[in-house]
C-alpha positions as CSV (number, residue, x, y, z in Angstrom):
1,X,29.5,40.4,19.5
2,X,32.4,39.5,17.7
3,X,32.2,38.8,13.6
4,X,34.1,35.5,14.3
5,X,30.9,33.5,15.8
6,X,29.4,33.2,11.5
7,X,32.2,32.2,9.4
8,X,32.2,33.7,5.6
9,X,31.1,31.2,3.3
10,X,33.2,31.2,0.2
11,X,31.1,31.4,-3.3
12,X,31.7,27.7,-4.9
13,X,28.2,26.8,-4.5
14,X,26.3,26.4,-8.2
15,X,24.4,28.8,-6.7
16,X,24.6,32.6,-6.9
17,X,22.8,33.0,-3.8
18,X,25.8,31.5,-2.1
19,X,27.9,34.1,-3.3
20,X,28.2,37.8,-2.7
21,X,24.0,37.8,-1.3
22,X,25.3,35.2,1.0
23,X,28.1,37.2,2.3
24,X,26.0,40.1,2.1
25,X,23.5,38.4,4.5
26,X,26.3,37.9,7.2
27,X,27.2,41.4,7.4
28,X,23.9,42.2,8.4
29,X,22.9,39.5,10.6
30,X,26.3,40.5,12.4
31,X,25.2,44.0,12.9
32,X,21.7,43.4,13.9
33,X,22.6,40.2,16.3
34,X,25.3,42.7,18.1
35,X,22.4,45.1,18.8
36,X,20.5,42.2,20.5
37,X,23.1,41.2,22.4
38,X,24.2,45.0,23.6
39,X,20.2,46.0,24.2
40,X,19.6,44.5,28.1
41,X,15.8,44.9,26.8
42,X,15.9,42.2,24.4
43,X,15.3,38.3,24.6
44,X,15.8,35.9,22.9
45,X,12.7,36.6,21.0
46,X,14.1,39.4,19.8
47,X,17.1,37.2,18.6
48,X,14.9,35.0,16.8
49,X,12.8,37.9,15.0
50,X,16.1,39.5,13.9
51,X,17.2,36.4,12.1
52,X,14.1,35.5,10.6
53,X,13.9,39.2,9.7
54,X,17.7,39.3,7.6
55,X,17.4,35.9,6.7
56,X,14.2,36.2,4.7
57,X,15.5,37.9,1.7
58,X,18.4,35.3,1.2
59,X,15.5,32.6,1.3
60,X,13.6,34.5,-1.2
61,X,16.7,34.8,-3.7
62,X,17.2,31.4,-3.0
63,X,14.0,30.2,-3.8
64,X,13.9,32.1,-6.8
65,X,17.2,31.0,-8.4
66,X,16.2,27.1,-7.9
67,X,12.8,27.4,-8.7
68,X,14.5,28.7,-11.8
69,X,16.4,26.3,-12.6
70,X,13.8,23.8,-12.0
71,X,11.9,25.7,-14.6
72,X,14.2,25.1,-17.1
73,X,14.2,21.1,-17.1
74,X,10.7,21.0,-17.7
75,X,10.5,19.1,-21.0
76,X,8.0,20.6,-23.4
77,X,5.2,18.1,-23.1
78,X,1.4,18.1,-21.8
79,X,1.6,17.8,-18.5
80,X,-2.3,16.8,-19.4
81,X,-1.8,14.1,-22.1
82,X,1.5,13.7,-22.3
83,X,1.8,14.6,-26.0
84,X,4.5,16.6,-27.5
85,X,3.8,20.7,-27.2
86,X,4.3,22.8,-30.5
87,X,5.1,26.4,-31.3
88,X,6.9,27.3,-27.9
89,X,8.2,30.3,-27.1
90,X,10.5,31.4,-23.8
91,X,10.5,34.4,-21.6
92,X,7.1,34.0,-20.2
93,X,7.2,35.0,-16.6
94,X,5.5,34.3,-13.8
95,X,5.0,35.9,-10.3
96,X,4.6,33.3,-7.2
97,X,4.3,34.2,-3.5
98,X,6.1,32.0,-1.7
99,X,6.7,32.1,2.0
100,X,9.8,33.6,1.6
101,X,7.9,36.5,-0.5
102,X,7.2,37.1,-3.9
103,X,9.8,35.2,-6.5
104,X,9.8,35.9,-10.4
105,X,10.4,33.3,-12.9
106,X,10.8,32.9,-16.9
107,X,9.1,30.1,-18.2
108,X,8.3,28.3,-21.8
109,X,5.0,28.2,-23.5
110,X,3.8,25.9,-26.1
111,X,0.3,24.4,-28.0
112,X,-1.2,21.0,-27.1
113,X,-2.9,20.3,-30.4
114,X,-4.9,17.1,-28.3
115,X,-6.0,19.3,-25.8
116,X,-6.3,22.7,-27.8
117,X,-4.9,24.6,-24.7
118,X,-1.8,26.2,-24.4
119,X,0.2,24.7,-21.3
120,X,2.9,25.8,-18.8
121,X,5.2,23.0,-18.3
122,X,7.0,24.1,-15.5
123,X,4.1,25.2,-13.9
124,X,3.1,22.2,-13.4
125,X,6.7,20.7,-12.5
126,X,6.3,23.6,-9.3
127,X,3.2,22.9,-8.8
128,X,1.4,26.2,-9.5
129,X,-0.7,25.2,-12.7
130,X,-3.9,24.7,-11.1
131,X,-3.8,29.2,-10.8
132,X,-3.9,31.4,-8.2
133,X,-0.1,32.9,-7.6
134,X,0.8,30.8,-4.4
135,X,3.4,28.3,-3.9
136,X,2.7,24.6,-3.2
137,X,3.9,26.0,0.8
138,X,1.2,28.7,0.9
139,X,-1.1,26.7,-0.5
140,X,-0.9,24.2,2.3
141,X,-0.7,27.7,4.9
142,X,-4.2,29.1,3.4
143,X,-5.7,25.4,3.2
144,X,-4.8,24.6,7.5
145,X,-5.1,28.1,9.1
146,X,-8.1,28.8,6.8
147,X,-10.5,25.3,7.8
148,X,-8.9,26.3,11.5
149,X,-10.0,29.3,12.2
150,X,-12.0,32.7,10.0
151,X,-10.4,34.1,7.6
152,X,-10.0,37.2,8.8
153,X,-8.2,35.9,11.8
154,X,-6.2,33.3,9.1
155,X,-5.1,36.2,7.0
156,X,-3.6,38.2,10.0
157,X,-2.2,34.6,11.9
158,X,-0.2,33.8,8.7
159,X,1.4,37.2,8.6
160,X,2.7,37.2,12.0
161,X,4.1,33.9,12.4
162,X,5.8,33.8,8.6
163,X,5.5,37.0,7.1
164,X,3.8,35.9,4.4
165,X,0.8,38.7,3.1
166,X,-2.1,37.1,2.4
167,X,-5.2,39.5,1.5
168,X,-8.3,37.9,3.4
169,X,-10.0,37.5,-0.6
170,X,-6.6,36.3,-1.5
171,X,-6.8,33.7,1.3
172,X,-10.7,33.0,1.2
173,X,-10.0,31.8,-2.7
174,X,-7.0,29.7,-2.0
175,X,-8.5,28.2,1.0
176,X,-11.8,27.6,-1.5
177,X,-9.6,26.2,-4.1
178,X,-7.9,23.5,-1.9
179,X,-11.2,22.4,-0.7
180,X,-12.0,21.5,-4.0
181,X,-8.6,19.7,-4.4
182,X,-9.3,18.2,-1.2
183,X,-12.7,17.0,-2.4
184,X,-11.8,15.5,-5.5
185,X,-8.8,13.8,-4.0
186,X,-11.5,11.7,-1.6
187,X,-13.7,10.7,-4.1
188,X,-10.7,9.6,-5.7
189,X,-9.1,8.0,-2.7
190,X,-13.0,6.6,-1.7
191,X,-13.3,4.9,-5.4
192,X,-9.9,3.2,-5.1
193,X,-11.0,1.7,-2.2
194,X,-13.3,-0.8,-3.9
195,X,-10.5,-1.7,-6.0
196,X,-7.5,-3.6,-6.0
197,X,-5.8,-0.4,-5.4
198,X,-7.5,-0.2,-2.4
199,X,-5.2,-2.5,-0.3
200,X,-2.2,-0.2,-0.5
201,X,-4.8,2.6,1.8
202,X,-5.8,-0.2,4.6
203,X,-3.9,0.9,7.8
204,X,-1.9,-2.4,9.3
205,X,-1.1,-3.3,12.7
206,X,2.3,-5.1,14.0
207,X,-0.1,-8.3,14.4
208,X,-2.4,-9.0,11.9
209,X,-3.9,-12.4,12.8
210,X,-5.2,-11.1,16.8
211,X,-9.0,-10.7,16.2
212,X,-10.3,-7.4,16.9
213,X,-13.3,-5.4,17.2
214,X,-14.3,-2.4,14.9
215,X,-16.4,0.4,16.6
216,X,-18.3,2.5,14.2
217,X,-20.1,5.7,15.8
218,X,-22.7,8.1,14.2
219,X,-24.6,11.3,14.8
220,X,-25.2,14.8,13.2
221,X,-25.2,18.5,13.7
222,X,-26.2,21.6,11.9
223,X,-24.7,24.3,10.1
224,X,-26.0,27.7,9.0
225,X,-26.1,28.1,5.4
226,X,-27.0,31.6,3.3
227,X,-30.0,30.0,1.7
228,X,-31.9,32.6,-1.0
229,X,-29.6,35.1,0.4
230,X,-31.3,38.4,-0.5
231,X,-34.5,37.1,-1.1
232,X,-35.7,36.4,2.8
233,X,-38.2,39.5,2.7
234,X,-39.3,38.5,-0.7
235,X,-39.7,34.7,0.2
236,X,-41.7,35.3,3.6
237,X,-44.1,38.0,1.8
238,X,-44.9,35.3,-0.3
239,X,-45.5,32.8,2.7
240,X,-42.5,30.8,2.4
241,X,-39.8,29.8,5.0
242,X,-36.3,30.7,4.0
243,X,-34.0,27.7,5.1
244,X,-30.9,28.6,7.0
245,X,-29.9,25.1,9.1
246,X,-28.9,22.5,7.1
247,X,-27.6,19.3,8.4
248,X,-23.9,17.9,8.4
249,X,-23.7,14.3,8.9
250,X,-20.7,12.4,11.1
251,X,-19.3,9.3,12.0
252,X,-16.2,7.8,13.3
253,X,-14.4,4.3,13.5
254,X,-11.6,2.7,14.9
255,X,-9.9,-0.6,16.1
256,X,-11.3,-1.4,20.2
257,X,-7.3,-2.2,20.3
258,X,-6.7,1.5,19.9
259,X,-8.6,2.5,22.4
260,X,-6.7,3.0,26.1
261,X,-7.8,4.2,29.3
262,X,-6.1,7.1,31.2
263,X,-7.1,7.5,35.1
264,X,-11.2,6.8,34.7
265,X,-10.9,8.6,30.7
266,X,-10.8,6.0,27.3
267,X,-8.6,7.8,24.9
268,X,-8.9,6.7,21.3
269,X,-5.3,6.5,19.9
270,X,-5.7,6.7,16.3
271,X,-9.2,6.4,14.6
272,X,-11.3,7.6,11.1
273,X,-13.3,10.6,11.2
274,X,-16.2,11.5,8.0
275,X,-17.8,14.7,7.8
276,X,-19.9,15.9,5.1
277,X,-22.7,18.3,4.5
278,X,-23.2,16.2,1.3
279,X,-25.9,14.1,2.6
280,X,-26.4,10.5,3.9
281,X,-25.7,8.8,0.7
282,X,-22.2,10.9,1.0
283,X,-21.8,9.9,4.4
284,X,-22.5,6.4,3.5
285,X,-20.2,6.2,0.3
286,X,-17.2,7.9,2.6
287,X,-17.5,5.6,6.1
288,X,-17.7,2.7,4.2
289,X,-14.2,3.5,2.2
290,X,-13.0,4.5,6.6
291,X,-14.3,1.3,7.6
292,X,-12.3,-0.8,4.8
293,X,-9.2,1.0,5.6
294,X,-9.4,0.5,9.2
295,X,-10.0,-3.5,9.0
296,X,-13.9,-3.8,7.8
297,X,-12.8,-6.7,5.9
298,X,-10.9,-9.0,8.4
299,X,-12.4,-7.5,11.3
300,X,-14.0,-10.2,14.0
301,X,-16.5,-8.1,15.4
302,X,-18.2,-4.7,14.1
303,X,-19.9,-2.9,16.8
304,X,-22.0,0.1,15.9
305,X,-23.2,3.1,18.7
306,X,-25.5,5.4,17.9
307,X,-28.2,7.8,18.9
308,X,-32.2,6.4,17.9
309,X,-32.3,8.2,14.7
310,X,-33.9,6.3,11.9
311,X,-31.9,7.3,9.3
312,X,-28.6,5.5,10.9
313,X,-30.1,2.4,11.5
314,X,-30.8,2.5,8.0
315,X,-27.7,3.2,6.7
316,X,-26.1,0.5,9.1
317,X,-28.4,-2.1,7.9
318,X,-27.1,-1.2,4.1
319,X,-23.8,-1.3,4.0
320,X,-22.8,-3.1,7.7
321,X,-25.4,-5.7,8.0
322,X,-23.5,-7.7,10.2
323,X,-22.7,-5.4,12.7
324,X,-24.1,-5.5,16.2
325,X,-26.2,-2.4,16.7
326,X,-26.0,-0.4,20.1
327,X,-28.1,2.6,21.6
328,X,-26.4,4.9,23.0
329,X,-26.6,4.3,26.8
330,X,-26.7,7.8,27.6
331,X,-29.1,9.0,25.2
332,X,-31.6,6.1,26.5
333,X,-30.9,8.0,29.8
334,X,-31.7,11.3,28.8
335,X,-34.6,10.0,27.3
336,X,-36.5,8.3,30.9
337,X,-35.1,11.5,32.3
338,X,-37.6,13.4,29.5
339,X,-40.4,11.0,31.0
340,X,-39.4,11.5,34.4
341,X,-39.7,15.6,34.3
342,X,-42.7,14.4,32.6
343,X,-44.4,13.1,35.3
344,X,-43.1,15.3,37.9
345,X,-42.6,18.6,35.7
346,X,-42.5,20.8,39.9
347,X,-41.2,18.1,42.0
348,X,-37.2,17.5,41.0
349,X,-36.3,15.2,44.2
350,X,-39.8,12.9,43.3
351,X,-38.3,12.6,39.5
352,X,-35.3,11.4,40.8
353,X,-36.3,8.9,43.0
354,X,-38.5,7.4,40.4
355,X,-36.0,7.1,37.6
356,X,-33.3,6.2,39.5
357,X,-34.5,2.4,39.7
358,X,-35.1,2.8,35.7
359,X,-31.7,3.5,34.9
360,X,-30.5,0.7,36.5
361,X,-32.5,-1.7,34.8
362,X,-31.0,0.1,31.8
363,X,-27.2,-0.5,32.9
364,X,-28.7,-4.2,33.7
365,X,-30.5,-5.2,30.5
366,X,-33.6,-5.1,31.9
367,X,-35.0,-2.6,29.3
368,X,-38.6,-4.9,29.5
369,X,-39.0,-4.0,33.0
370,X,-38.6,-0.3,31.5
371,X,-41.0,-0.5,28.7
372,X,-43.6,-2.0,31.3
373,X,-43.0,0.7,34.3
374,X,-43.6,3.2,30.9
375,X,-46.9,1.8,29.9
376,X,-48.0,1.6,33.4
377,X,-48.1,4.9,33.4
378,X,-50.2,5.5,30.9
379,X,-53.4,4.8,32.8
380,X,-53.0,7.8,34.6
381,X,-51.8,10.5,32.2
382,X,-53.9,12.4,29.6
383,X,-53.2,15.1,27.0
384,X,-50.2,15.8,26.1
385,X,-47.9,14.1,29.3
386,X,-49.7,10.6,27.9
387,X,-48.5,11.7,24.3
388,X,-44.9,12.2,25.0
389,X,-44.6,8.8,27.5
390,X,-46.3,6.9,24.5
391,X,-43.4,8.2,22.0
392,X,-40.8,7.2,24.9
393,X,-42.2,3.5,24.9
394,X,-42.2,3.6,20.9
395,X,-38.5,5.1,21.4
396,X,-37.9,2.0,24.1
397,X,-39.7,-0.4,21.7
398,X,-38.1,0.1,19.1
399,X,-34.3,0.2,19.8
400,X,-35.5,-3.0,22.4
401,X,-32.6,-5.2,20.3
402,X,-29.8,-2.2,20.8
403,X,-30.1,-1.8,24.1
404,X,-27.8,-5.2,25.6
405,X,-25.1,-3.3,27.7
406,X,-23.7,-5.7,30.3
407,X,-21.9,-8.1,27.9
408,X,-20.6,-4.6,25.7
409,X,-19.1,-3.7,29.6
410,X,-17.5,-7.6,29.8
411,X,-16.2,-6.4,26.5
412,X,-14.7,-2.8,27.3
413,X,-16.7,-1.8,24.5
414,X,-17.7,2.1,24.5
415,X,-21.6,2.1,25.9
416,X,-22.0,5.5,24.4
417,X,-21.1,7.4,21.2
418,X,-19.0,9.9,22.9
419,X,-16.2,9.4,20.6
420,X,-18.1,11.1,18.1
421,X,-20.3,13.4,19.8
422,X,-16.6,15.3,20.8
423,X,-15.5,15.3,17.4
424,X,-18.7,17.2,16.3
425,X,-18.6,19.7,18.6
426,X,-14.8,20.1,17.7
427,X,-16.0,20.7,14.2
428,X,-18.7,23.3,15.7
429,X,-16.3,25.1,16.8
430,X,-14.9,26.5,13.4
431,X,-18.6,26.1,11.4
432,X,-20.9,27.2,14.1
433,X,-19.4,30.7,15.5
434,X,-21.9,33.4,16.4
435,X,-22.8,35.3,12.9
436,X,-21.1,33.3,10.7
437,X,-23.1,32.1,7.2
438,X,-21.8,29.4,5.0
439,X,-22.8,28.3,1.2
440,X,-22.9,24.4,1.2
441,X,-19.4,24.2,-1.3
442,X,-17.9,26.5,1.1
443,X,-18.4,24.3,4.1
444,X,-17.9,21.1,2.5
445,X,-14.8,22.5,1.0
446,X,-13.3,23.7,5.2
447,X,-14.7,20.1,6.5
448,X,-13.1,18.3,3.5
449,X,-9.6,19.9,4.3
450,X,-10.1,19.9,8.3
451,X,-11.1,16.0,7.9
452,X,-7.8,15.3,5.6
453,X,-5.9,16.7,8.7
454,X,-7.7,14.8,11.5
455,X,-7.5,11.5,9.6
456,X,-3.5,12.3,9.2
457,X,-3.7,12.2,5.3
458,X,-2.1,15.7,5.0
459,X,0.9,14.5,2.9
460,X,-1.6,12.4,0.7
461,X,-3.0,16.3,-0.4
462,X,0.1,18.6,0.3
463,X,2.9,15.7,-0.8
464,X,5.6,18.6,0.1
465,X,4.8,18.5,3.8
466,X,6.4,14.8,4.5
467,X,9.7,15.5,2.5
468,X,11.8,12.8,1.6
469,X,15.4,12.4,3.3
470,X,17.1,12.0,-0.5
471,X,20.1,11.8,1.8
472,X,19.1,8.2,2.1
473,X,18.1,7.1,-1.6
């Protein structure tokens, strides 16, 4: 390979990184990229490790020497209260891993006499004053790999595709610490929203005066929590129960514009998903703030699908009155299916021929007719078998009003709360692995970060990872 293919860069950057390291760094990209070329054994895999592998230590001094520099223009005032900081002194320095590897810097100290704390200026102008040791970068890398996947997996993931080392209690405690951040930042965000300073959060379309639908789902799942960890022998000698499922409460919304349909599949192009082990009231306070930023306000119709639980009916009737109410279509299935094995608990092909007809008075908004086959019934079951068919025509009864499907169809409404049953089991699929215990602030914590991604406000917590072209300014 000849040298000629990377030009030497002359050293009249500001920079001393762009001097002799830089020149440095050519020589012995040179020499390793000649290797890969001569070696018939390696791709271009090999190519790329090779310059990620010389090119890491220029990054590093890089990093350091701005970060530096950055340092040094932070005035010396509270990055708290904005007063003026006495009795500084310089030198102080700091160790950060970034993911270019560890960087060293020297940074000023002084008192805030307002909030009786000695602050960092620069810290905070870096945007490591919150502690830990991590960069703003690794911060986001702990915060995403760590609510995607264990940590133990995280910890090892991160190493191999950036080289950064991050200890699996390292990583567990900067993972924590964002969902915190994460956390706070919602309430925050949530609060705003019944503001004035809400508006600037509502997501517009290209036509804001065509009338539109806003579809709300709802349902819930659990998660296994270390309850009285330690104590379980102790707790069940004294003829208690330890708890261990705890449940995680979910909904969804978006515009019936957004939705499209792909071969005989809706898709959902861009929607609102709330998660939150923090109970209904949380659920409540954080779909509401979804709803409003999604159209609530200036939609024409709101259009809510759920399963029969109590508890959402409740919360729909609080804080979207107006909203038409739907039971899920498929869930009213499964349920004359229930009644069906019921009746004919040995005889499979008899269940089926007798709910078949049932379900179509379903699909056909004949749920009377239903109710009215159920009670039938009744006058030839005992025990238990007339027990369960009675809590299926309570079930029926009571959900009579949510069960008006044909005009939903006319609409190309969503009959069913798919839409949210997916997401949950998405979310399952990190919280709800074989062996795995959580403590309720550590799974709020993952969900609040995983839900920040999913709802495509990553920038809003990790400002760093949609840079600004300053090209442009």
């Amino acid at each position: 390979m000849s040298n000629c293919c990377i030009q030497s860069v002359p050293p009249d950057s500001s920079l001393k990184a762009f001097g002799q390291p830089l020149l440095d760094w050519q020589k012995r990209l040179i020499a390793g990229l000649d290797r890969s070329v001569d070696d018939p054994g390696q791709t271009l895999g090999h190519i790329e490790e090779e310059i990620a592998r010389k090119t890491r230590d220029l990054e590093r001094t890089v990093a350091q020497e701005v970060a530096q520099k950055k340092a040094d223009t932070a005035p010396p005032i509270c990055p708290v209260c904005k007063g003026r900081l006495s009795r500084l002194t310089h030198g102080h320095k700091r160790t950060i891993q970034t993911r270019f590897g560890e960087i060293t810097i020297q940074r000023s100290r002084g008192w805030c006499r307002k909030c009786k704390q000695w602050r960092y200026p620069a810290d905070d102008l870096l945007g490591v004053a919150d502690g830990g040791s991590s960069s703003p970068s690794v911060q986001e890398m702990a915060a995403l790999v760590g609510s995607k996947m264990p940590i133990a997996e995280a910890s090892a993931v991160i190493e191999r595709l950036t080289g950064v080392t991050l200890p699996q209690s390292t990583l567990h405690r900067e993972a924590a610490r964002q969902g915190k951040r994460a956390q706070e930042l919602r309430d925050q965000l949530d609060a705003e929203m019944k503001t004035a300073l809400g508006a600037a959060q509502e997501i517009h379309v290209s036509d804001e005066t065509k009338p539109f639908t806003l579809v709300i789902e709802l349902d819930a799942w659990n998660i296994r929590e270390r309850d009285d960890w330690g104590l379980t022998a102790q707790k069940i000698r004294a003829g208690q129960k330890p708890e261990r499922w705890h449940w995680v409460y979910a909904a969804t919304c978006f515009r019936l514009d957004d939705r499209i349909t792909k071969g005989e599949r809706a898709v959902i192009c861009s929607r609102a998903t709330v998660m939150t082990r923090m109970g209904i009231d949380a659920l409540k306070t954080q779909l509401w703030a979804e709803a409003m930023r999604h159209g609530l306000g200036r939609a024409a119709r709101v259009l809510v699908i759920a399963d029969g639980a109590v508890w959402i009916w409740n919360l729909v009737e609080d804080r979207f009155e107006r909203a038409v109410q739907r039971l899920d279509l498929f869930h009213a299935k499964e349920h004359l299916w229930a009644v069906a094995q019921t009746l004919y608990p040995e005889e499979p092909e008899k269940a089926q021929a007798w709910v078949k007809p049932l379900l179509r008075d379903l699909e056909r908004d004949r749920a009377e007719a239903v109710i009215s086959t159920l009670e039938e019934q009744l006058a030839h079951l005992r025990g238990s078998s007339r027990e369960a068919v009675k809590r299926e025509i309570n079930y029926f009864g009571s959900n009579l009003h949510r069960m008006r499907y044909r005009d939903g169809g006319k609409r190309g409404e969503p009959l069913g709360s798919g839409a949210i049953e997916s997401t949950c089991r998405q979310y399952q699929c990190r919280f709800k692995r074989p062996g795995q215990f959580w403590t309720r602030e550590g799974d709020e914590a993952l969900i609040c970060l995983e839900t920040f991604w999913r709802n495509r406000r990553w920038p809003v917590l990790f400002p760093h990872s949609a840079p600004t072209d300053l090209s442009k300014n």
